[in-house]
C-alpha positions as a printed Julia matrix, in Angstrom:
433×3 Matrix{Float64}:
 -12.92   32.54   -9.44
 -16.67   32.61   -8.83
 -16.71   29.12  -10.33
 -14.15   28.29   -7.53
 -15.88   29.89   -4.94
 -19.8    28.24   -5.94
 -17.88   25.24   -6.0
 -15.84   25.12   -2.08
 -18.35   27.23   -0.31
 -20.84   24.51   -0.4
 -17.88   21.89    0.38
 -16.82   23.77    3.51
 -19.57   24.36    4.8
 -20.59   20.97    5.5
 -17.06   19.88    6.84
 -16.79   18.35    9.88
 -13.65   17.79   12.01
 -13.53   14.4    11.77
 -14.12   15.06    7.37
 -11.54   17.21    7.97
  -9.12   15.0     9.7
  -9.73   11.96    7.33
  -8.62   14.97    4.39
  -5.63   15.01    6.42
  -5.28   11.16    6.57
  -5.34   10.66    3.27
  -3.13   13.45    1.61
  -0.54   11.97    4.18
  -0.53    8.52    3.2
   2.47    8.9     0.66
   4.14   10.49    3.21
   7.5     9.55    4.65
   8.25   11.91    7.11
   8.77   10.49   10.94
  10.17   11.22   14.06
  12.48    7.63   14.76
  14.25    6.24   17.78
  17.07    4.57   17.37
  18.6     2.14   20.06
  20.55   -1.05   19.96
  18.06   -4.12   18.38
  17.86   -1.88   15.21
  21.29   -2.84   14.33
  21.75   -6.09   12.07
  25.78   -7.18   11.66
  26.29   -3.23   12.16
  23.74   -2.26    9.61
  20.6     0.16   10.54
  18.02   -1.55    9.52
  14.88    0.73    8.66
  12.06   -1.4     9.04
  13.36   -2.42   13.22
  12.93    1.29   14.11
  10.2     2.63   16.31
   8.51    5.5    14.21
   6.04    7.94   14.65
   4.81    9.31   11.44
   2.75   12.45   10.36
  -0.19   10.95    9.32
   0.0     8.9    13.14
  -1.28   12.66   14.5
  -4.87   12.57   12.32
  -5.27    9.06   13.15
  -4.81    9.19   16.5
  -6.92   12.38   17.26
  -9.6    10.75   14.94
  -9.78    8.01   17.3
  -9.89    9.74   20.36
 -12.77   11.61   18.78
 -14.54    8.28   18.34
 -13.81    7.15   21.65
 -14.9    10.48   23.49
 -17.86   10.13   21.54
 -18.62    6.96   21.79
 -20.14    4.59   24.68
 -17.42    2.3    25.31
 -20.38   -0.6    26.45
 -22.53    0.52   23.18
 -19.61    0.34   21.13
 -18.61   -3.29   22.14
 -22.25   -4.39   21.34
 -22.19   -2.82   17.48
 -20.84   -5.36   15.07
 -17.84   -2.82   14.68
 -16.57   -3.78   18.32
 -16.96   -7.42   17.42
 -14.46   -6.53   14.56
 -12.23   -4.28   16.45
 -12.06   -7.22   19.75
 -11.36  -10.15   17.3
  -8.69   -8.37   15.68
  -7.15   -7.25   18.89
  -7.37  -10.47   19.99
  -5.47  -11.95   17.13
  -2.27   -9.1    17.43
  -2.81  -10.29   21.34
  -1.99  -13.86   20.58
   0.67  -13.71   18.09
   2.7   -11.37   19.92
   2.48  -13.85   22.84
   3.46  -16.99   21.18
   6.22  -14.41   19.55
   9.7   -16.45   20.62
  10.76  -13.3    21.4
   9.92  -10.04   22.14
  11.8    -7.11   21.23
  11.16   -3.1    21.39
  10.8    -3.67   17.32
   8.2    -5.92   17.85
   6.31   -4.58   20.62
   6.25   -1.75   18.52
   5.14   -2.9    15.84
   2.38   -4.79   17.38
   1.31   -1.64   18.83
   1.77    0.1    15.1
  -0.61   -2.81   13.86
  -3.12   -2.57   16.67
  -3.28    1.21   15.65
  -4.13    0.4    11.94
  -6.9    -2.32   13.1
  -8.72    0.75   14.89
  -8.49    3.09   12.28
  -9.75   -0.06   10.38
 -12.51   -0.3    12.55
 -13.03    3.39   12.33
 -13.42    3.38    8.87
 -15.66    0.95    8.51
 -18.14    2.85   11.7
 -17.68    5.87    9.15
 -18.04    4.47    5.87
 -20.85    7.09    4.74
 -17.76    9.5     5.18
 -16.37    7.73    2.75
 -18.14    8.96   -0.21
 -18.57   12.59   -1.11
 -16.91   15.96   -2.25
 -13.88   15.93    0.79
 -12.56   12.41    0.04
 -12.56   13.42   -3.83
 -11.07   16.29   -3.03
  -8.38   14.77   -0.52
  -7.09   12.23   -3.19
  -6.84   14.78   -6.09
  -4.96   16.94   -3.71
  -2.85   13.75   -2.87
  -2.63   13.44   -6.55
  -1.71   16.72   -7.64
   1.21   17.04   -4.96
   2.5    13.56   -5.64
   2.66   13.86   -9.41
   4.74   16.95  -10.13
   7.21   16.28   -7.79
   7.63   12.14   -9.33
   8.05   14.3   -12.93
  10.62   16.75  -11.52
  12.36   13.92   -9.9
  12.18   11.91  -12.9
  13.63   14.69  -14.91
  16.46   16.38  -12.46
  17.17   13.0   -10.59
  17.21   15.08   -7.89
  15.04   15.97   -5.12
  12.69   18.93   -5.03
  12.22   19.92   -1.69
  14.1    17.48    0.6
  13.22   15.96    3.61
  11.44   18.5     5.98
   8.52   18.42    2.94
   6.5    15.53    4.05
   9.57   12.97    3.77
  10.72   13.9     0.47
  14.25   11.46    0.56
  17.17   11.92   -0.75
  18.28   11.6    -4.35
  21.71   10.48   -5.07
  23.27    7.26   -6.49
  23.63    5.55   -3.4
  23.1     1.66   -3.54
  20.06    2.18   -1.09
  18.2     4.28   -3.68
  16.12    2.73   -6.7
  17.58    2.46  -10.62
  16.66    1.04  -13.56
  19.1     0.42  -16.15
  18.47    1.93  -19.9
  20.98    1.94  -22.8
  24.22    3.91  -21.88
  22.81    5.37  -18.57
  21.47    4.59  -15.03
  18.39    6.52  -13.76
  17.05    7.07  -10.33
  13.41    6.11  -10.19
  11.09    8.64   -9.13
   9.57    8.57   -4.98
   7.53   11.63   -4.9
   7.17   11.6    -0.66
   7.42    7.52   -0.52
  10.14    5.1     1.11
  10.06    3.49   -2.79
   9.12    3.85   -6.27
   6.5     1.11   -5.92
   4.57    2.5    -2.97
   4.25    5.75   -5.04
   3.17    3.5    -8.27
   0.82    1.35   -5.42
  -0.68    4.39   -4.31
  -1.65    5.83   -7.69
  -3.48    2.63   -8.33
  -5.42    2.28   -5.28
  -6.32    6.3    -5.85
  -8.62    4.91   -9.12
 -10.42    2.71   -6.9
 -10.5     5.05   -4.09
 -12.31    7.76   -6.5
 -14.81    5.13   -8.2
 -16.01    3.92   -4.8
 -16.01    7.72   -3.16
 -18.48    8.21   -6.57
 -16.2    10.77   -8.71
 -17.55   11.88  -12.08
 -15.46   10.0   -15.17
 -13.73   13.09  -15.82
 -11.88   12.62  -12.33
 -11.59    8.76  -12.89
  -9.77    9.08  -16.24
  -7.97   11.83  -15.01
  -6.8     9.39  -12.25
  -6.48    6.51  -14.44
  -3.82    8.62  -16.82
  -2.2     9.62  -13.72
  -1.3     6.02  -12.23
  -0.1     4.97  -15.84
   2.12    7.85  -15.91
   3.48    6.82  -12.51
   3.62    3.52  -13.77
   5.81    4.55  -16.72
   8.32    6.37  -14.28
   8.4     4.02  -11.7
   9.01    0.76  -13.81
   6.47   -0.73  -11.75
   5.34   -3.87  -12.54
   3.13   -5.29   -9.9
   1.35   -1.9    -9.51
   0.57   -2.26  -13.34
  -0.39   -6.1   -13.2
  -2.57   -4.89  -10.21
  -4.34   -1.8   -12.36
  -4.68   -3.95  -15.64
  -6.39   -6.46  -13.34
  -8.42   -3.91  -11.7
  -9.99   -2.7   -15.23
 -10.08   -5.77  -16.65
 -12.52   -6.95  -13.78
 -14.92   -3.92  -14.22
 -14.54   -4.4   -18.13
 -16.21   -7.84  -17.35
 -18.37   -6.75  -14.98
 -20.18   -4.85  -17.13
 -20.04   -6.23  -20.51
 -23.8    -7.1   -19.99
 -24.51   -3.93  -19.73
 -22.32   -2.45  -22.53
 -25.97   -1.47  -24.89
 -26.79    0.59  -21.47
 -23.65    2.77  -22.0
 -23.54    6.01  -23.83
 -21.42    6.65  -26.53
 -19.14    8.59  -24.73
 -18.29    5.57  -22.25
 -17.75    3.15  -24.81
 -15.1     5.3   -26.22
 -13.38    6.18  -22.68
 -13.0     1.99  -22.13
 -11.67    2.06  -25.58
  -9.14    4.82  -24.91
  -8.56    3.03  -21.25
  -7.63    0.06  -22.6
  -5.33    1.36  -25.26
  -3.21    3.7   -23.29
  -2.75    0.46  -21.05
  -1.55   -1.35  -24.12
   1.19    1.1   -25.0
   2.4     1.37  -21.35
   2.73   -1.58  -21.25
   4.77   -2.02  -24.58
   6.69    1.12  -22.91
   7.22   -1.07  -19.88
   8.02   -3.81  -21.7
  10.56   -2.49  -23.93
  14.05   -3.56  -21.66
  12.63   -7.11  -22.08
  12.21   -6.7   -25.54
  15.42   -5.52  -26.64
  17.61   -8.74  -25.73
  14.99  -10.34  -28.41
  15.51   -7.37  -31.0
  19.31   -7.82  -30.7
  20.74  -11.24  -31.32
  23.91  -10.12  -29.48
  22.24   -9.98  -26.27
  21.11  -13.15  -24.1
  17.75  -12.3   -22.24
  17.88  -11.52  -18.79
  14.37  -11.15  -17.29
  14.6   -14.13  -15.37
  18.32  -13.61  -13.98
  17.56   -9.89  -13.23
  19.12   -9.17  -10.18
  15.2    -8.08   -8.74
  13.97  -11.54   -9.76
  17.01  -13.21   -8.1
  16.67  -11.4    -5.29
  12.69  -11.83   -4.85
  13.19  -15.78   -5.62
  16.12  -16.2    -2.77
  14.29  -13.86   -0.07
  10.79  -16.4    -0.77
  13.37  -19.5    -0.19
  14.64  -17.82    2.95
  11.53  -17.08    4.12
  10.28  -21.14    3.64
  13.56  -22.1     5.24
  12.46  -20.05    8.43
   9.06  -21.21    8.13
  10.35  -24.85    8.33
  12.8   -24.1    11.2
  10.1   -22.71   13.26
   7.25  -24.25   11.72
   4.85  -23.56   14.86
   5.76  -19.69   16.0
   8.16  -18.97   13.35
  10.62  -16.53   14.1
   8.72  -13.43   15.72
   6.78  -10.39   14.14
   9.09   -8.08   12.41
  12.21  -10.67   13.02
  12.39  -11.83    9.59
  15.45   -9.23    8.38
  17.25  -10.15   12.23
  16.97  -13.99   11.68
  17.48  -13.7     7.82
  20.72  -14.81    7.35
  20.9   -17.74    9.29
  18.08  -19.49    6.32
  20.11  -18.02    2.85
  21.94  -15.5     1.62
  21.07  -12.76   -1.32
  22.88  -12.22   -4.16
  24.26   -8.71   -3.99
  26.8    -6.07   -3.68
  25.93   -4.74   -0.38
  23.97   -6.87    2.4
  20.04   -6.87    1.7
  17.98   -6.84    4.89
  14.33   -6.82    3.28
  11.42   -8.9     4.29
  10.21  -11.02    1.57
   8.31   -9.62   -1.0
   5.3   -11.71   -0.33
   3.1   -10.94    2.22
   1.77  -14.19    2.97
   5.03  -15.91    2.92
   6.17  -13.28    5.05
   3.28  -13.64    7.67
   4.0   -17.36    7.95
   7.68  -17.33    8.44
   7.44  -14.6    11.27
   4.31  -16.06   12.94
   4.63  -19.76   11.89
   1.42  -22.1    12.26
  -0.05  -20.4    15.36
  -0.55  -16.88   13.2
  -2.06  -19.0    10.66
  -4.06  -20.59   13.02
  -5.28  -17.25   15.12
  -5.71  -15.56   11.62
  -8.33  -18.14   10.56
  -9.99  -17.99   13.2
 -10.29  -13.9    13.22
 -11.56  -14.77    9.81
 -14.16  -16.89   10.79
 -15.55  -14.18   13.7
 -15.67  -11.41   11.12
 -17.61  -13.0     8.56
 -20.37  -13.68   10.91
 -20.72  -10.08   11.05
 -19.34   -9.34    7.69
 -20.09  -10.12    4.38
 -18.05   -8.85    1.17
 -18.89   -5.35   -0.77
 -19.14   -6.76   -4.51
 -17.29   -3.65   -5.88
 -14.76   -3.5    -3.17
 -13.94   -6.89   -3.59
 -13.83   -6.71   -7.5
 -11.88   -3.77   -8.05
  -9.83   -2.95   -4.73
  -8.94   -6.78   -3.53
  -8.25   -8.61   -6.26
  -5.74   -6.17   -7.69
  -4.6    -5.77   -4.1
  -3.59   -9.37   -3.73
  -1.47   -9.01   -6.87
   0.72   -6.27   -4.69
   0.57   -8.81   -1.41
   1.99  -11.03   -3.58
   4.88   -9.03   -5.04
   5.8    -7.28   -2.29
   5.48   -6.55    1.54
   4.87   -2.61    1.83
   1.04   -2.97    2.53
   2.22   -5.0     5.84
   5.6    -3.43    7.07
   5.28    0.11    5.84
   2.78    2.69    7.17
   1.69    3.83    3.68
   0.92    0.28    2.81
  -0.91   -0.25    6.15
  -3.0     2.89    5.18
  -4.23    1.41    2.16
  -5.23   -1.7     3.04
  -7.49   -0.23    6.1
  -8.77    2.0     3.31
  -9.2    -0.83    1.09
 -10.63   -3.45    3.58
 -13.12   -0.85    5.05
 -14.42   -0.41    1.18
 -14.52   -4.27    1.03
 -16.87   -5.16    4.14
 -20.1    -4.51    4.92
 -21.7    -5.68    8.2
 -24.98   -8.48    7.46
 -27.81   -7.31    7.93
């Protein structure tokens, strides 16, 4: 208790509202719970189509009273001259223009422009605040994240049930409905575990991007294994591949990074890479197992590549190039690719499949065509007059990040995802001196 108490009184008393808020942010960003409208467009051959309706999450209320905080206290003609206006105007810009050259413009993508333009703000915000960044409350904030996400995944794991329900920061609902996410094991079929997520990936995502999140905020290596065990756990519920291609990655790229400096290291953090790299071995055996066993047992014929994921990934890419090639200048409209889907390909399942692609750059092209590509190059160019990359953020968060934007599209259509990459972005950057 008085441990406790030596250790928050000095954390509280240096907490700002706008620490406090960012807490707020990022405890929320697994979070799935919304207020929605629902109205005609959302509809798809009958079928509400989740990622077509207007929402308004909880996190939306920190963000948005963060950035009226910045721009109450903020010159609006001293904030366009910092090199954080130039990024905030360029990316406007670039929303501005693709939405215009969208060939057409529904309340789904109007609001999801506006959803977008919200997320290049906090960006910006971020970035204005990165000393905020780094320090006891952001620790704090992603343990707390941590610790509330990770119980609830177990319990769900074990009861394949939910805990809580939905009213508890979007907890959804369990069952064996096709919508909900299984994995197959010998003589059963499991529900994978969402803690407060839309999917078992974001959850697995989110765990991964919490490593990097503590290294960069400066956490001692207690709190960084502690982390580290945590997303492999996830991992190991969640069948998650890309989140563990993107956390192998991640390690592996400090583990080079520092192999000239390996006589530097104590004893003590030789052993922790050691142990690191292990327990990555044997989840990934653990992982690995349901590909195994067609190998172990002549009988069976492996399936990896016919999975019905795989198949469904590989036809959703060729749909997306079809689209692309339709509309090759302004493809078919921001957030139109699950409305226009069907007329490129069809998906191999049960029940109709209205996802985006899971690849975010395929994705961007076929719903923005040539001119997105065109307006995003060019935001590109503006930034990195002003910008230059953060070595760390680049090694560690973005490199393992573009494993995820390749293997699927949360980090782009979802608001969890969006949260992450500003974080991960703002970590990245650094304005040139």
């Amino acid at each position: 208790m008085l441990f406790a108490s030596r250790f928050m009184k000095p954390l509280f008393e240096k907490v700002s509202i706008q620490s406090f808020l960012l807490f707020l942010v990022i405890v929320l960003i697994p979070s799935n719970l919304f207020l929605k409208f629902i109205y005609p467009g959302a509809y798809v051959h009958g079928i509400l189509v989740d990622f077509l309706l207007p929402k308004l999450y909880l996190s939306d209320f920190p963000i948005i009273a963060l950035l009226i905080l910045w721009i109450v206290t903020t010159k609006i003609p001293k904030a366009v001259k910092k090199i954080t206006g130039i990024l905030c105007l360029a990316s406007t810009v670039h929303l501005f223009f693709v939405a215009l050259f969208s060939p057409s413009t529904t309340l789904s993508t109007a609001w999801f422009v506006v959803k977008l333009f919200e997320m290049v703000l906090f960006m910006c915000w971020l970035v204005d605040h990165r000393f905020l960044l780094k320090g006891r409350i952001i620790i704090l904030a992603i343990c707390t994240m941590l610790l509330i996400q990770t119980p609830l995944a177990i319990y769900q794991n074990i009861t394949q049930h939910q805990v809580f329900g939905y009213w508890f920061l979007g907890e959804p609902t369990l069952n064996v409905s096709p919508e909900i996410a299984k994995t197959d094991l010998p003589g059963s079929v499991r529900i994978l575990p969402y803690g407060t997520t839309p999917h078992p990936n974001i959850l697995a995502g989110i765990s991964v991007a919490s490593v990097g999140f503590l290294i960069y905020a400066g956490a001692t290596p207690l709190l960084i294994m502690f982390a580290l065990l945590n997303a492999l756990l996830i991992i190991s519920l969640t069948y998650s591949l890309s989140a563990l291609i993107a956390l192998v990655l991640g390690i592996g790229t400090i583990l080079y990074i520092i192999r000239d400096k390996s006589k530097e290291k104590t004893k003590i953090e030789r052993c922790a890479v050691v142990g690191v790299g292990i327990l990555c071995a044997i989840t990934l055996v653990f992982l690995c197992s349901p590909l195994l066993t067609p190998f172990l047992n002549p009988s069976q014929k492996p399936s990896v590549l016919t999975s019905p994921s795989i198949l469904r990934r590989a036809q959703l890419e060729q749909i997306a190039v079809n689209a692309f090639l339709s509309s090759p200048l302004e493809g078919v409209g921001l957030n139109r690719f699950t409305i226009e889907m069907e007329r490129f390909g069809t998906i191999s399942a049960n029940t109709k499949f209205l996802q985006p692609t899971h690849n975010i750059p395929l994705l961007y092209l076929a719903e923005t065509g040539l001119v997105g590509v065109l307006f995003f190059i060019l935001l590109f160019k503006i930034v990195h007059e002003y910008y230059s990359a953060n070595f760390f953020g680049f090694c560690f968060l973005f490199i393992p990040l573009s494993v995820l934007l390749s293997l699927d599209h949360y980090l782009f259509t979802l608001q969890q995802g969006q949260l992450v990459f500003a974080f991960v972005i703002a970590m990245m950057i650094k304005k040139r001196k």
